[in-house]
ChimeraX commands (.cxc) that place a marker at each C-alpha (Angstrom):
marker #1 position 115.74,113.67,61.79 radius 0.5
marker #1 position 114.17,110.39,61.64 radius 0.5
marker #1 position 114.91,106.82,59.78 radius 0.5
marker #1 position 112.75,103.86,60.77 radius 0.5
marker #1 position 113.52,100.45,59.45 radius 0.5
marker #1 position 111.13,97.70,60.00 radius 0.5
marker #1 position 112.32,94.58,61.51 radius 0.5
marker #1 position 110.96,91.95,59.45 radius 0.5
marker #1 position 109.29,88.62,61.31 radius 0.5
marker #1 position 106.21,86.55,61.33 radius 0.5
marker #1 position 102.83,88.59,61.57 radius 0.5
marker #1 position 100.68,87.97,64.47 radius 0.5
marker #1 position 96.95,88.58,65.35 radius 0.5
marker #1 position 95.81,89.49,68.63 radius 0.5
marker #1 position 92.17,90.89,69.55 radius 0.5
marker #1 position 92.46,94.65,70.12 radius 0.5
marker #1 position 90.11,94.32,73.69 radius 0.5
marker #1 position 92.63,91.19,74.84 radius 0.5
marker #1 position 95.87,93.34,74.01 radius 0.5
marker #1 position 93.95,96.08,76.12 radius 0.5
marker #1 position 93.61,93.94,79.20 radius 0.5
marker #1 position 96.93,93.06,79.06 radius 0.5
marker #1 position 98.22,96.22,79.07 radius 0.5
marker #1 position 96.36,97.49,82.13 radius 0.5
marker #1 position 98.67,94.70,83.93 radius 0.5
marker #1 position 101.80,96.63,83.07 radius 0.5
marker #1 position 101.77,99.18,85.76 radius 0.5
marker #1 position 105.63,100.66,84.51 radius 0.5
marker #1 position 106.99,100.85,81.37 radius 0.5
marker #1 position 110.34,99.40,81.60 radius 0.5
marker #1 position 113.38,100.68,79.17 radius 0.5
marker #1 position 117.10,99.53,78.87 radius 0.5
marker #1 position 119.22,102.14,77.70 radius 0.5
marker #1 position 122.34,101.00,76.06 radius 0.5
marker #1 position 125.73,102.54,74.43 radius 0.5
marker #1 position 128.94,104.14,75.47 radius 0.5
marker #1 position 129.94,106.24,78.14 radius 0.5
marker #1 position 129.21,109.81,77.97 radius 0.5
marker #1 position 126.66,108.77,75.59 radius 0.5
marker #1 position 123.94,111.30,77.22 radius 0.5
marker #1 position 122.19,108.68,78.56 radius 0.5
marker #1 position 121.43,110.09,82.03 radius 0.5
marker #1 position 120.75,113.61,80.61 radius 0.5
marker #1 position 118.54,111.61,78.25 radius 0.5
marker #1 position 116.26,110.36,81.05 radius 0.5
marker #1 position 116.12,113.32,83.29 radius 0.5
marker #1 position 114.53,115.11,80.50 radius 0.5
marker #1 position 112.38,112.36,79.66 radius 0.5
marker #1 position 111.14,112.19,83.03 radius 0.5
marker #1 position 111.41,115.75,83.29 radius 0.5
marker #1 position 113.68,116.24,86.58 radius 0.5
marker #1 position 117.03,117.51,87.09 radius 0.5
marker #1 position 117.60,115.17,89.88 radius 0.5
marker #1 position 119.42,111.87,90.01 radius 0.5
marker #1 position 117.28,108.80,89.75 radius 0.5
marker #1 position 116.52,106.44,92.82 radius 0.5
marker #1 position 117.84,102.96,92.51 radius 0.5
marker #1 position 116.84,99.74,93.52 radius 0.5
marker #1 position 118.31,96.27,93.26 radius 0.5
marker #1 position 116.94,93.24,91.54 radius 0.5
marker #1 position 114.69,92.19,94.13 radius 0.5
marker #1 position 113.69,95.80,94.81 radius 0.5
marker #1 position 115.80,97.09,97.79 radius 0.5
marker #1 position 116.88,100.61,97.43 radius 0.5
marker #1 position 120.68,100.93,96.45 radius 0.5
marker #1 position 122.80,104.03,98.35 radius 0.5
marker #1 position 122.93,106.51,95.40 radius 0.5
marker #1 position 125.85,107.71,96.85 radius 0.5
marker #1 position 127.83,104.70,96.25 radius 0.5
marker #1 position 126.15,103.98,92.75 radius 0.5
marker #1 position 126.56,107.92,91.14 radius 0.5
marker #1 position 130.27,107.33,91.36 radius 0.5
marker #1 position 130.19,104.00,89.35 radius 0.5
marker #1 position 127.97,105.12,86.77 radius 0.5
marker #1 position 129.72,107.81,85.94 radius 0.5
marker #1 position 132.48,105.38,85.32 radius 0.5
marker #1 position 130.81,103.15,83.42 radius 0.5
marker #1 position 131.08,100.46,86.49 radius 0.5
marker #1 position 127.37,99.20,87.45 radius 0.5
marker #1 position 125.09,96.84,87.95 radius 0.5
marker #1 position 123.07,96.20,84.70 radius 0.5
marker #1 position 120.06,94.64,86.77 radius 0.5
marker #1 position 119.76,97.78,89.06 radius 0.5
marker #1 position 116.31,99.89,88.65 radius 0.5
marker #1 position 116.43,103.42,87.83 radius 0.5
marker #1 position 113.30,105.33,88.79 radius 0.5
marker #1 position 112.93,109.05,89.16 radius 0.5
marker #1 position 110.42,110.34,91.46 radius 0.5
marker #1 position 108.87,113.01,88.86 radius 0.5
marker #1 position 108.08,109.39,86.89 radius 0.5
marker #1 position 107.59,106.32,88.52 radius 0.5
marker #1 position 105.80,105.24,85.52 radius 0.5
marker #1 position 109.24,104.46,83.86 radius 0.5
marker #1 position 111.94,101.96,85.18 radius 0.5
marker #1 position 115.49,102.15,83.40 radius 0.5
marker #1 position 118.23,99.77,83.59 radius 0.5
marker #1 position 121.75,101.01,82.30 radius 0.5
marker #1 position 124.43,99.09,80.74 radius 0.5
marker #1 position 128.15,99.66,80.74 radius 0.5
marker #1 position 129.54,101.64,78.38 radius 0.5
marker #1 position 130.98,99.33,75.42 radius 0.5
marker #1 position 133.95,100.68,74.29 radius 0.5
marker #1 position 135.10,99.39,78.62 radius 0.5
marker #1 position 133.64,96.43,78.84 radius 0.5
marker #1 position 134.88,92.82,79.20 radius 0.5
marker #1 position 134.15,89.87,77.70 radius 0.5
marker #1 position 132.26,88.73,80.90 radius 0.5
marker #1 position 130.47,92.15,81.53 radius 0.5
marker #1 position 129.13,91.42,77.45 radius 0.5
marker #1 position 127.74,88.03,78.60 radius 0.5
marker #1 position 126.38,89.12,81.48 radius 0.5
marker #1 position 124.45,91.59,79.52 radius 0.5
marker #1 position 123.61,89.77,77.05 radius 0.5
marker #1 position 122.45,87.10,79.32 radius 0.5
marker #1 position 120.00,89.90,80.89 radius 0.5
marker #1 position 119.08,91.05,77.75 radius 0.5
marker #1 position 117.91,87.86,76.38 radius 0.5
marker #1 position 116.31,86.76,79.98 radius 0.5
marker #1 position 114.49,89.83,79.71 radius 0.5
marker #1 position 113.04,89.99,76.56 radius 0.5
marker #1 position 111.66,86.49,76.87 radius 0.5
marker #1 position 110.33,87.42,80.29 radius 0.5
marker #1 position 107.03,85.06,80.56 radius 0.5
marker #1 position 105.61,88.44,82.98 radius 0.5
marker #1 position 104.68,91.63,81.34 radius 0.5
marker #1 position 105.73,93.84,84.79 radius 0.5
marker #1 position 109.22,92.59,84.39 radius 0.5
marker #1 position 109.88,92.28,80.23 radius 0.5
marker #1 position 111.51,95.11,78.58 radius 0.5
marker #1 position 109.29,97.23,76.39 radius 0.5
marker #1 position 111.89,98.60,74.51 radius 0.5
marker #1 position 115.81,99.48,74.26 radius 0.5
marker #1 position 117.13,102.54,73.71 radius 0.5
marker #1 position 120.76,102.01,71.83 radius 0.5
marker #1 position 122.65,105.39,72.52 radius 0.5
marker #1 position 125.45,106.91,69.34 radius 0.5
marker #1 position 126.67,109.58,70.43 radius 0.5
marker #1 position 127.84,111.90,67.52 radius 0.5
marker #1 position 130.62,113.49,69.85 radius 0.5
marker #1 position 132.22,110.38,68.30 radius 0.5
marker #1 position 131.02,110.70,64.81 radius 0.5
marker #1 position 134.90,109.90,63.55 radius 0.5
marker #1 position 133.86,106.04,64.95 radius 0.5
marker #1 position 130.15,105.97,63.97 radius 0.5
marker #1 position 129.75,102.24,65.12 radius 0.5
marker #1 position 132.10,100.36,67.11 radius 0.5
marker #1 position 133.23,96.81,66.92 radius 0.5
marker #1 position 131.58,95.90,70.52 radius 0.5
marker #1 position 128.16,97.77,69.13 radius 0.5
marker #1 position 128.24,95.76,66.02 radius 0.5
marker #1 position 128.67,92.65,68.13 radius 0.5
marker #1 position 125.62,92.98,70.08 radius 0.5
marker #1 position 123.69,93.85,66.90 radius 0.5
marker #1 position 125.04,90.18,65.71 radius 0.5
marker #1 position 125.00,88.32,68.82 radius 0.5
marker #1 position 121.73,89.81,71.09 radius 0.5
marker #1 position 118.35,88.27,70.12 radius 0.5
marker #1 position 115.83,90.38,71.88 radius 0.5
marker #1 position 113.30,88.96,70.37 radius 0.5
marker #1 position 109.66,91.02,70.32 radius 0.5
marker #1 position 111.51,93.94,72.35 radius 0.5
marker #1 position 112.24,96.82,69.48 radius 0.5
marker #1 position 115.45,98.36,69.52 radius 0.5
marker #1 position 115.68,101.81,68.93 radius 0.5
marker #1 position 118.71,103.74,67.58 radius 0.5
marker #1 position 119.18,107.45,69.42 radius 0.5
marker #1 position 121.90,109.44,67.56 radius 0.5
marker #1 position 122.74,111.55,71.04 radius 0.5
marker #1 position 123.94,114.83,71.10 radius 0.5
marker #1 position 123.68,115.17,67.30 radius 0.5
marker #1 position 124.01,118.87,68.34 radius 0.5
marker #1 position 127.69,118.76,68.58 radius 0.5
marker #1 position 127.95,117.95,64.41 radius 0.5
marker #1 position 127.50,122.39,64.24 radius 0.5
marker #1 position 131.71,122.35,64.92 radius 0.5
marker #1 position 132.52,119.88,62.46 radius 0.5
marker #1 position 129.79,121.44,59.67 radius 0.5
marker #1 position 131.27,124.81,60.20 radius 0.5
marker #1 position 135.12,123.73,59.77 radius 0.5
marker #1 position 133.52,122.06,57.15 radius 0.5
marker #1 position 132.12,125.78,55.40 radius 0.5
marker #1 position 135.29,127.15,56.25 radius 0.5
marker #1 position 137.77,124.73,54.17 radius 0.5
marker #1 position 135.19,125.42,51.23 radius 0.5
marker #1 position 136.11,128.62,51.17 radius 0.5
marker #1 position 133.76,130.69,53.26 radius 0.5
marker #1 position 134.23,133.35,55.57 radius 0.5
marker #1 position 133.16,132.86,59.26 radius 0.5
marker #1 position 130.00,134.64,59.09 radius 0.5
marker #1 position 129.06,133.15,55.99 radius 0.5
marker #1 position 129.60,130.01,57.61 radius 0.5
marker #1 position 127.89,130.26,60.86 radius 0.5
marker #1 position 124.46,130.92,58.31 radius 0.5
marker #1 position 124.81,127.77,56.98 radius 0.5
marker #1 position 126.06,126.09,59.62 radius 0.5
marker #1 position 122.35,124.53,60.63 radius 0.5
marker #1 position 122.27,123.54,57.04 radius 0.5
marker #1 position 125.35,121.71,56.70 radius 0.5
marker #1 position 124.76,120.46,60.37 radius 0.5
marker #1 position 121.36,118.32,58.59 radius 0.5
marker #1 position 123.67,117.35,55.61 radius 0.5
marker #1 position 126.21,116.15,57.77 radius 0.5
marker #1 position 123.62,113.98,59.97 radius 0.5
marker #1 position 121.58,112.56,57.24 radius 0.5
marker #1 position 125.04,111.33,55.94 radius 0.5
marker #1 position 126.41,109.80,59.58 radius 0.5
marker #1 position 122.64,108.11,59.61 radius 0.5
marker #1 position 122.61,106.18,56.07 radius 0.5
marker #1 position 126.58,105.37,57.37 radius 0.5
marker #1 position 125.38,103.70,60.61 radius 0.5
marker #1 position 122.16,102.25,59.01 radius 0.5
marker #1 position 123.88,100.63,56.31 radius 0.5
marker #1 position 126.18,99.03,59.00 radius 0.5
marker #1 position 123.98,97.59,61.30 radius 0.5
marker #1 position 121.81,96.58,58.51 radius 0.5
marker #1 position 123.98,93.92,57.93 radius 0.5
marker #1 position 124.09,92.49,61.33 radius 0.5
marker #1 position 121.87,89.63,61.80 radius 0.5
marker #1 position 119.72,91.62,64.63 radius 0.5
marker #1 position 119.25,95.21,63.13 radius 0.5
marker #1 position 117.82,97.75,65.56 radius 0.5
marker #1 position 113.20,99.01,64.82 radius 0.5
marker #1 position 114.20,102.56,64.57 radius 0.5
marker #1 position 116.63,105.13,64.23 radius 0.5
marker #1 position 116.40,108.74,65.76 radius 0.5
marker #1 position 118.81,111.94,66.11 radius 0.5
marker #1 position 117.89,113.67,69.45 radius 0.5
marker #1 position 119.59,116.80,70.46 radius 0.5
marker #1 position 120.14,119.86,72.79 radius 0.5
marker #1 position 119.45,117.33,76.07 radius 0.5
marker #1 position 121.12,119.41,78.26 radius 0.5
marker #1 position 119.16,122.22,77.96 radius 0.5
marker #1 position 116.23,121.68,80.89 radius 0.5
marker #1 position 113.46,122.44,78.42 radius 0.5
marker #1 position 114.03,119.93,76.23 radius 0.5
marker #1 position 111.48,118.13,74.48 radius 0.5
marker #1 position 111.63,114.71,74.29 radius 0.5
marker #1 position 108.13,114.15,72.29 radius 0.5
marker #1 position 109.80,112.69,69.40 radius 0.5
marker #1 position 111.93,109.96,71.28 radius 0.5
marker #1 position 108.68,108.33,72.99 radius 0.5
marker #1 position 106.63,109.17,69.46 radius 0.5
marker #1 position 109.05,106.89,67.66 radius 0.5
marker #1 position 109.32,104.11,70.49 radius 0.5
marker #1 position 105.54,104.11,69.83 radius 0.5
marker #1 position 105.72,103.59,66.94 radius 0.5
marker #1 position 107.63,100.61,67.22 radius 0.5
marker #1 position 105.08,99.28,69.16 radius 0.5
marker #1 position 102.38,99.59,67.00 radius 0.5
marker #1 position 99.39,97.30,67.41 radius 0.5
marker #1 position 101.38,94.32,65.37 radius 0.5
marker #1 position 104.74,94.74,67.66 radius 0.5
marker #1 position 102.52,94.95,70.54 radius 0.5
marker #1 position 100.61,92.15,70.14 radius 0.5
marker #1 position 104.10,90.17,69.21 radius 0.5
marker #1 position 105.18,91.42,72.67 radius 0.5
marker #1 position 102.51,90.60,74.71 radius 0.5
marker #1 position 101.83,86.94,72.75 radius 0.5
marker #1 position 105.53,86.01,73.50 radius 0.5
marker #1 position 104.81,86.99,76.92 radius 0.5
marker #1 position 102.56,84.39,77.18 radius 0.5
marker #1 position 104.13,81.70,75.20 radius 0.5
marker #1 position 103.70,78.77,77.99 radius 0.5
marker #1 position 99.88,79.40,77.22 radius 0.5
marker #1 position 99.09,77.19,74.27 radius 0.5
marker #1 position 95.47,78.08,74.82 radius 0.5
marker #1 position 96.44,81.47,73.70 radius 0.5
marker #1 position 99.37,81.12,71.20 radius 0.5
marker #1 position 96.15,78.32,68.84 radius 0.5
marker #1 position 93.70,81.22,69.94 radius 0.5
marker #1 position 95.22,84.42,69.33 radius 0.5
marker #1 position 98.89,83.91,67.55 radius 0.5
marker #1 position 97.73,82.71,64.11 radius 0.5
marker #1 position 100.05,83.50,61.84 radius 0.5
marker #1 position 98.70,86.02,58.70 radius 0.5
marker link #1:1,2 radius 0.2
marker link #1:2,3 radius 0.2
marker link #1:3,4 radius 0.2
marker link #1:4,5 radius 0.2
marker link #1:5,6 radius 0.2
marker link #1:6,7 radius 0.2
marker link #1:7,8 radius 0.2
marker link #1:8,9 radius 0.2
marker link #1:9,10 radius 0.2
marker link #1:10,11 radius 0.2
marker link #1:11,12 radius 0.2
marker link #1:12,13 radius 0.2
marker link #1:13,14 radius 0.2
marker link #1:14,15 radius 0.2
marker link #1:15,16 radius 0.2
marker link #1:16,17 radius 0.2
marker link #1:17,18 radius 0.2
marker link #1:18,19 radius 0.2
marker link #1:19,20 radius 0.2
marker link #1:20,21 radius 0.2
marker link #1:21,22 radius 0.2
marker link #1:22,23 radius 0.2
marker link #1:23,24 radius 0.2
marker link #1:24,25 radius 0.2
marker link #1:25,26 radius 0.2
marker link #1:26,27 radius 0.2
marker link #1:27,28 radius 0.2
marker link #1:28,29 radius 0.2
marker link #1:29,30 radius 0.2
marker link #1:30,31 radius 0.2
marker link #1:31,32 radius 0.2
marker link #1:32,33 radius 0.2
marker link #1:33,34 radius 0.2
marker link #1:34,35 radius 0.2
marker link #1:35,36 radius 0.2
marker link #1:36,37 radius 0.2
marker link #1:37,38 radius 0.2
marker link #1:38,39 radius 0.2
marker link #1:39,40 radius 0.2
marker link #1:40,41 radius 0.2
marker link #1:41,42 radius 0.2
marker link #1:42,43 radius 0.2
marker link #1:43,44 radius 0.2
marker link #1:44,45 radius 0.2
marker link #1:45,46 radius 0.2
marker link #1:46,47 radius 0.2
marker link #1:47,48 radius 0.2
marker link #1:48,49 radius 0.2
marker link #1:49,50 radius 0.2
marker link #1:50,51 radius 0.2
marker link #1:51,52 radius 0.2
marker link #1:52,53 radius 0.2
marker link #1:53,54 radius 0.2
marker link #1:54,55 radius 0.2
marker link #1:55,56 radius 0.2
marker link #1:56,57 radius 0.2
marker link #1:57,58 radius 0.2
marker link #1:58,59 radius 0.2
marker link #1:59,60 radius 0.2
marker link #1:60,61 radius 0.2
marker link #1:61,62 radius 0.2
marker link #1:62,63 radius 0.2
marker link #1:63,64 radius 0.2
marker link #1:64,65 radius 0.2
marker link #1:65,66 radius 0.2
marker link #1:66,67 radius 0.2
marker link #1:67,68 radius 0.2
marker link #1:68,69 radius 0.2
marker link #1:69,70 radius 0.2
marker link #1:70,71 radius 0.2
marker link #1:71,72 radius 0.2
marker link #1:72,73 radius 0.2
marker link #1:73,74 radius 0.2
marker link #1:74,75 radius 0.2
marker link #1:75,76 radius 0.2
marker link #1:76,77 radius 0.2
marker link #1:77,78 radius 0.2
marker link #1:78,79 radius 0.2
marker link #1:79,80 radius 0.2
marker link #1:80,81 radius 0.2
marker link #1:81,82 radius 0.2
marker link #1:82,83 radius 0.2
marker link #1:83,84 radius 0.2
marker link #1:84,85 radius 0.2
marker link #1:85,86 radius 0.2
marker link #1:86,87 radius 0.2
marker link #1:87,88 radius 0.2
marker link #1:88,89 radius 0.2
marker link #1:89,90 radius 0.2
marker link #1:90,91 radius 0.2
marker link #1:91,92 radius 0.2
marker link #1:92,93 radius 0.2
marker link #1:93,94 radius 0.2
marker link #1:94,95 radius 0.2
marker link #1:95,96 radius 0.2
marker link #1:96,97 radius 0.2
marker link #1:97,98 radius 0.2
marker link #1:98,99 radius 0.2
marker link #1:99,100 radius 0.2
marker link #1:100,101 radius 0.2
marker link #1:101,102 radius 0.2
marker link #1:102,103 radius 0.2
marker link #1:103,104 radius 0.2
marker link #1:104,105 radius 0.2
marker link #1:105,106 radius 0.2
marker link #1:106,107 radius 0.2
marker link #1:107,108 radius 0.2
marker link #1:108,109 radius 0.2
marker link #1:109,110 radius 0.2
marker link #1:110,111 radius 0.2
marker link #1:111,112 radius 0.2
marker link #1:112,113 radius 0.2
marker link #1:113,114 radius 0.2
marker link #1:114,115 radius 0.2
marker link #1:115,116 radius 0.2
marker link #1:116,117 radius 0.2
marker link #1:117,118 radius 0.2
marker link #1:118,119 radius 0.2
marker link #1:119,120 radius 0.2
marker link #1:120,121 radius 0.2
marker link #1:121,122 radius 0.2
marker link #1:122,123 radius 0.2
marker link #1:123,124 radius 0.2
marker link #1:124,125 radius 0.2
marker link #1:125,126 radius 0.2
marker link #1:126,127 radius 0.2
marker link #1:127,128 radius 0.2
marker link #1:128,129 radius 0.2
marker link #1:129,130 radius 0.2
marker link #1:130,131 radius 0.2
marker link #1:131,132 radius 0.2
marker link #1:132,133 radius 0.2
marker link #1:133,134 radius 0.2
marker link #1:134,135 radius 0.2
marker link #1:135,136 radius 0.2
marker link #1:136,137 radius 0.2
marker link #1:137,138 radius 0.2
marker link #1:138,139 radius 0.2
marker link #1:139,140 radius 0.2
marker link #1:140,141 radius 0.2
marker link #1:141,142 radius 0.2
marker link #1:142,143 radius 0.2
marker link #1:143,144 radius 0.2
marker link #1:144,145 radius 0.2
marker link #1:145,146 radius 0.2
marker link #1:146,147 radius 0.2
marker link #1:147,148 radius 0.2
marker link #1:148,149 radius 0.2
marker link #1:149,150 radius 0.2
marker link #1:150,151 radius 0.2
marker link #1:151,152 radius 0.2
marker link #1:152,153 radius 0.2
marker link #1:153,154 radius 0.2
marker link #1:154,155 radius 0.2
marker link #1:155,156 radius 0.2
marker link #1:156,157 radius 0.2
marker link #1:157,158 radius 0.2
marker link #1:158,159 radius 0.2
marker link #1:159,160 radius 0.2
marker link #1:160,161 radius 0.2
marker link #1:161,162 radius 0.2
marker link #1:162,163 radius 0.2
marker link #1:163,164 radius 0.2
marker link #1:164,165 radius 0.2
marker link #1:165,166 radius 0.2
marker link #1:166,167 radius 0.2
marker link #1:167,168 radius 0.2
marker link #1:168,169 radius 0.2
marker link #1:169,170 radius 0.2
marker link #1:170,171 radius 0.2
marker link #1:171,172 radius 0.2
marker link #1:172,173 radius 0.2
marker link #1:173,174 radius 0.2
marker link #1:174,175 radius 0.2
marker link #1:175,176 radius 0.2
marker link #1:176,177 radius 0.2
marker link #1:177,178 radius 0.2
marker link #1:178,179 radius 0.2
marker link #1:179,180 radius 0.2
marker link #1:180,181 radius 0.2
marker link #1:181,182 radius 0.2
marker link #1:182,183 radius 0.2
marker link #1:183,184 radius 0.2
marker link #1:184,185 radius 0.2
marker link #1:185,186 radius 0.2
marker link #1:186,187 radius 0.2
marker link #1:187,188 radius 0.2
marker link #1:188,189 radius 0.2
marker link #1:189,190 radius 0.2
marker link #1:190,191 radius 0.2
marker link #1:191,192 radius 0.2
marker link #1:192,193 radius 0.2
marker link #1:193,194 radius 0.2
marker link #1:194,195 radius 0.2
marker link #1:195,196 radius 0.2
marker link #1:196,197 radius 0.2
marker link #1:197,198 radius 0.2
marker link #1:198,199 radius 0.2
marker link #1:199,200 radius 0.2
marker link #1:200,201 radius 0.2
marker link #1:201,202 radius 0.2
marker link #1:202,203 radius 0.2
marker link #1:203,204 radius 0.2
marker link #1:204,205 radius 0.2
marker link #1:205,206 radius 0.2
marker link #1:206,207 radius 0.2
marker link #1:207,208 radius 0.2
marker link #1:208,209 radius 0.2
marker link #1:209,210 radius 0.2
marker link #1:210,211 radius 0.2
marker link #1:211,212 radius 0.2
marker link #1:212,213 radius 0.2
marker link #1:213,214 radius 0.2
marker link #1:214,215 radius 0.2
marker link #1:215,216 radius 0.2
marker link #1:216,217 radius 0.2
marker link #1:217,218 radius 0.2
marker link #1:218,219 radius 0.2
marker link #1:219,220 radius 0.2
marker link #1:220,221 radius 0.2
marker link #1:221,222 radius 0.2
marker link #1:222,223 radius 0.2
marker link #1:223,224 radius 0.2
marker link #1:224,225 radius 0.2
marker link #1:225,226 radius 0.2
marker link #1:226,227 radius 0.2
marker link #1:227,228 radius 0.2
marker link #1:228,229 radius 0.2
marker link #1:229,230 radius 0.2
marker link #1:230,231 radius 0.2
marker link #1:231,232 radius 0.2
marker link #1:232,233 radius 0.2
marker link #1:233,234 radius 0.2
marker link #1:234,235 radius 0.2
marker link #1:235,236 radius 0.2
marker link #1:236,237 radius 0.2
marker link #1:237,238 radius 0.2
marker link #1:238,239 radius 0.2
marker link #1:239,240 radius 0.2
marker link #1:240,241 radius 0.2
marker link #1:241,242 radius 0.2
marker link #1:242,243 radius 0.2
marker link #1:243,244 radius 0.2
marker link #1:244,245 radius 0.2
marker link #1:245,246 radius 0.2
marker link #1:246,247 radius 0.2
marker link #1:247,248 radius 0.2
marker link #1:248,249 radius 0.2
marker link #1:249,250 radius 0.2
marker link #1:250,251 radius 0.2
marker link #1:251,252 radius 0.2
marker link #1:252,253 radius 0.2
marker link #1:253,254 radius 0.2
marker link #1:254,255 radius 0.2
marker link #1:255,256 radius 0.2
marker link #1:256,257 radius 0.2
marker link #1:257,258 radius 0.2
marker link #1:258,259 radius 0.2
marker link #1:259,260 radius 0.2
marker link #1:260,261 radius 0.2
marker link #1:261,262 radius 0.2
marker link #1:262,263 radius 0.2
marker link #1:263,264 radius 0.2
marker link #1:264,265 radius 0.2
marker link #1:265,266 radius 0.2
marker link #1:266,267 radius 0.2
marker link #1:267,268 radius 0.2
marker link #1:268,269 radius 0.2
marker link #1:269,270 radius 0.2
marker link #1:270,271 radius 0.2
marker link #1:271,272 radius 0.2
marker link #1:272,273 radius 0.2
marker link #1:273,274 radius 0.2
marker link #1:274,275 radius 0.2
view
């Protein structure tokens, strides 16, 4: 299931043939996946990138990290936000990885923050962001949206960068549907038949929930998305990159690649005339 919500803000124009020559200077698409802990957001990228195998990581200034020493503290929650992730079945993508929320300090927020913000107003394409992924797990659909999620909805600018919503594991709503059939009334078979069904009803619901929430924050996220059954190897993971597209369709790309190049006035009187 799929909700996009439009992010409204001032319309650029940018010739199609200059956006193109910009984009052949972005040799990786780079990606900052956000949320809680156990969010999925590994699994998530291995099946984007279509490996099983831990990513390789490198520092800020591009010296490979012991992934030894960095497995341990992500599965914690413990790392460093500026680290690249790259796996070697696609080097075409760099991640970075926050800390999960619900553990994180007032100082880890700023420092994120702080990235975020430094990032998106990157003045070079090969190191902005292209887009954030904003992970909801629905293992935790009793606490749709946190008070630490709603604060960086309030209190993170990232400017041209989209931010897209992924409901993770949405798969894990079948429990909670069938309990669901079963206080109705409904005997266990009946139940596991429309279990899918109720699953959908239940997931449509938890979306309007959290879009109506974040709505009202003064940053709202692009796009929303429910992604499921990322644990299972053969995965797809068409519709994730189909909707971060779309978020960067040819107005949000030109936005991105004219605030890239703000220090430019030549280009922002040339090419970033407002409609």
């Amino acid at each position: 299931m799929q909700g996009i919500a439009s992010t409204p803000g001032p319309a650029y124009h940018l010739d199609p043939e200059k956006a193109r020559e910009y984009m052949k200077n972005i040799r990786r698409f780079r990606i900052l996946v956000m949320g809680r802990a156990n969010a999925g957001k590994t699994t998530l990228l291995q099946r984007v990138c279509n490996t099983v195998e831990n990513p390789e990581i490198f520092d800020g200034k591009g010296n490979k990290v012991d992934s030894t020493d960095v497995q341990g503290t992500l599965r914690h929650g413990h790392h460093d936000i500026e680290n690249e992730l790259v796996f070697r079945s696609n080097p075409g993508f760099v991640f970075h990885d926050s800390c999960g929320f619900e553990a994180g300090s007032a100082e880890q927020f700023e420092r994120m923050k702080n990235f975020v913000v430094e990032c998106a107003a990157a003045t070079s394409l090969k190191q902005h962001i292209h887009a954030i992924w904003f992970c909801i797990p629905m293992t935790d659909y009793h606490r749709t949206v946190t008070a630490a999620e709603q604060k960086f909805f309030n209190e993170c600018d990232t400017g041209h960068v989209p931010v897209i919503v992924l409901l993770t594991k949405a798969d894990a709503l079948n429990l909670p549907a069938i309990e669901d059939l079963l206080d109705s009334g409904l005997e266990i078979d009946e139940a596991q038949e429309k279990a899918e069904e109720k699953e959908r009803e239940l997931l449509a619901k938890l979306l309007s929930h959290i879009k109506g929430m974040l709505a009202e924050c003064k940053f709202p996220p692009s796009a929303y998305l429910a992604v499921q059954k990322m644990h299972e190897e053969t995965a797809d993971c068409t519709m994730v990159m189909q909707c971060t597209t779309n978020t960067l369709n040819e107005e949000g790309l030109q936005r991105l690649l004219i605030s890239t190049q703000q220090s430019s006035i030549t280009l922002c009187i040339e090419y970033a005339v407002q409609k």
